[in-house]
C-alpha positions in Angstrom: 20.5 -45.3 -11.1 23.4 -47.8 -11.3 22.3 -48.9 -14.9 22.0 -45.3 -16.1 25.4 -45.6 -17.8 24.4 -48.6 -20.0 21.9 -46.1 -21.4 23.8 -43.2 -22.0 26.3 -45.7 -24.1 23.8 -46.8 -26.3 23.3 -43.6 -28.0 26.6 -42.1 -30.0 27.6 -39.3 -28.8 30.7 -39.3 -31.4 29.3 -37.5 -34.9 32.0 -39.9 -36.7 30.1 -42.8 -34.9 26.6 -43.6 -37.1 23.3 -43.8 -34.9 22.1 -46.1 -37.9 24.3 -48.7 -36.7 23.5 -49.1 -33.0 19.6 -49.1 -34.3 20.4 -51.9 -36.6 22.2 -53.7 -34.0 19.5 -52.9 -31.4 17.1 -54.6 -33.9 18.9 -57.3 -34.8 19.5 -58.2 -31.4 16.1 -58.1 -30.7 15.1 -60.3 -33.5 17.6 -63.0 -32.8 16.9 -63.2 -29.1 12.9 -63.2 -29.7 13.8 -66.4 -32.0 15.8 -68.2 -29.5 13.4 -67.8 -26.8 10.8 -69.2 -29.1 13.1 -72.3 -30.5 14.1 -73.2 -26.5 10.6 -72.7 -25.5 9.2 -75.5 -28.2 12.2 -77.9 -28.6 
């Protein structure tokens, strides 16, 4: 319930805001922090 707003931010509400971007960043994101987690976990 408290985190319910970090949700409802992710998602552009704005039609002059593009959805594309927040996925890209969402997958980016991902990627990087899957890589760090690897690199820390074996050196």
């Amino acid at each position: 319930m408290i985190y319910g707003g970090i949700f409802y931010g992710v998602l552009p509400i704005d039609p002059l805001v593009s959805w594309e971007s927040h996925l890209a960043g969402v997958l980016v994101g991902s990627y990087t922090a899957f890589n760090l987690a690897q690199k820390r976990k074996y050196g």
